[in-house]
N, C-alpha and C positions, 0 to 999 in steps of 0.2 A: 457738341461743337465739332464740325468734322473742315479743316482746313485745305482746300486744294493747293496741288502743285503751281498755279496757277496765283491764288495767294499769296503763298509762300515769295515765289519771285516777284511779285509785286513791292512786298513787304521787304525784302531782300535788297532792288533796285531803292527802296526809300531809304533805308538803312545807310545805305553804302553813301548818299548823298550828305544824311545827317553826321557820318563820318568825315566825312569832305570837310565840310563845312565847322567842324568843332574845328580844325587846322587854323584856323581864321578869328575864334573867340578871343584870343588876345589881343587881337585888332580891334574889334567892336562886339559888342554881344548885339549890338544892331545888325549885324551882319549873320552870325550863327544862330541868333533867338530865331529871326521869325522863317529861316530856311528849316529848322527842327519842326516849331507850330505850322509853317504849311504842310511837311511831308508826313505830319501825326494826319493832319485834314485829310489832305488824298488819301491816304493810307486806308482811312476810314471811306471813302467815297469808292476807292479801287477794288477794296480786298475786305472793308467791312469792322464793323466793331473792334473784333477783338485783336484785328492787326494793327490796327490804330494805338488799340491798348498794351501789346506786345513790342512797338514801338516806342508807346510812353515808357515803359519800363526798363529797355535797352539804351537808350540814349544817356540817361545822369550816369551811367554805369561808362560808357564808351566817353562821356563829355571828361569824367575824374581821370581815368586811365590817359587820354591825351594831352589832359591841360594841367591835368594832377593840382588840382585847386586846392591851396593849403587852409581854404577855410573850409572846403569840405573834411579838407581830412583832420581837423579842426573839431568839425562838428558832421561825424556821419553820419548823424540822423537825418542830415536835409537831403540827403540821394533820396526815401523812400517818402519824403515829401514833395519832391521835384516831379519824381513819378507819378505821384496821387495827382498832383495839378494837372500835368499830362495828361493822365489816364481821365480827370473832369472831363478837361476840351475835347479829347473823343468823345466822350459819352456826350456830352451834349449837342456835339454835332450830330452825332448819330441817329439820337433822339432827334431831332427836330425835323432833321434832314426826313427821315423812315416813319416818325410814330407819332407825333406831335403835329395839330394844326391840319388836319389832313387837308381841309378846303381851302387851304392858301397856297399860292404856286411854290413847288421844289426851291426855287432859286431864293425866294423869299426868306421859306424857310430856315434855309440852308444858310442864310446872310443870319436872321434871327439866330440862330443855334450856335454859330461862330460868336456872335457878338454875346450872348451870356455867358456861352464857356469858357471865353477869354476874362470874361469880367468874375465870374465864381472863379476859376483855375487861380486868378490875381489873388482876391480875399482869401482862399485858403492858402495860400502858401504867403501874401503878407499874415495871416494871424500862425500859423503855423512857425513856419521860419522868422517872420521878421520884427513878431512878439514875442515869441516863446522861446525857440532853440536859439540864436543870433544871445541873445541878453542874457539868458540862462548857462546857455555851454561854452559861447567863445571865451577863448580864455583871455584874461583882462586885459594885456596888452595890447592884444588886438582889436579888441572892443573900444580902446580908448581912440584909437586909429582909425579905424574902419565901420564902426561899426553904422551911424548914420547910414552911409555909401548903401553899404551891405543891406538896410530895413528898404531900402529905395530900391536894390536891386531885385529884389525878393517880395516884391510889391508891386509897385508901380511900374519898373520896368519892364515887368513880365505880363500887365497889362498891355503894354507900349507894342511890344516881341507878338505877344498874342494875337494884337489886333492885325499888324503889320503881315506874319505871319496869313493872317485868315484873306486879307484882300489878296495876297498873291497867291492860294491855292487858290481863291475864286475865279481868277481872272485865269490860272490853268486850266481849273475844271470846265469849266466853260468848254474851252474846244477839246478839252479830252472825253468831256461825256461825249461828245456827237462822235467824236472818232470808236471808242467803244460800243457804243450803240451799231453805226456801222458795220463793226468787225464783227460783231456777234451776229449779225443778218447772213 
């Protein structure tokens, strides 16, 4: 896997967005979720798999350090399941987008690969997080409190962020692929 300079500031310029925007999760995770899942999307359309997945893995890291989530630090086993959800929706875009379905148009694809990854990324971090670590590690006070909230956030709304997420890098990529296509000519 040999990464260009080129990548790198693509991945870099995503980054710095996904930072931006965790500033704003205490407003709404409608707001931070799906600007995180669209810049993992481009990330992977721009710069390729493994920045997509270098992204999933930098952001629950960047999201705890800004918002300092007391249920993460609660239970820091769901940073490296936040990541794996993550690190799904790239792969599945990327799969579909590049490897999967060849006779069926890119964009189709590309819609198709979004809409699984969003929907596997949910089931694993709802059975993950919102069966397992949530019930298991929060400790009980908080459980009694929060806990519903929390299997809904770690589930379903990360479906909701996902899906939201995928329509607005599509609706990017769109004129960004013709613009790169261009540049590269």
């Amino acid at each position: 896997m040999k990464i260009t300079t080129k990548q790198i500031a693509l991945t870099g310029i995503l980054l710095a967005i996904c930072i931006v925007s965790q500033f704003f999760k205490n407003l709404s995770v409608f707001i931070t979720g799906p600007i995180i899942n669209a810049c993992i999307i481009i990330a992977v359309l721009t710069a390729g798999m493994w920045c997509g997945i270098i992204l999933s893995i930098i952001t629950p890291v960047t999201a705890f350090m800004i918002t300092g989530s007391p249920v993460m630090a609660a239970v820091p086993m769901m940073i490296p399941m936040v990541m794996l959800g993550n690190a799904i929706l790239a792969i599945f875009v990327w799969l579909f987008y590049q490897k999967v379905l060849k006779n069926i148009d890119k964009n189709i694809r590309l819609c198709i690969g979004m809409v699984v990854g969003s929907v596997v990324k949910a089931v694993v971090m709802g059975l993950t997080i919102s069966l397992w670590l949530l019930p298991t590690f929060l400790p009980q006070p908080m459980q009694e409190k929060m806990l519903p909230v929390l299997q809904a956030q770690f589930s379903t709304v990360q479906l909701i962020t996902a899906l939201i997420g995928s329509v607005i890098a599509f609706v990017i990529w769109i004129p960004l692929k013709k613009y790169l296509a261009n540049s590269n000519n």
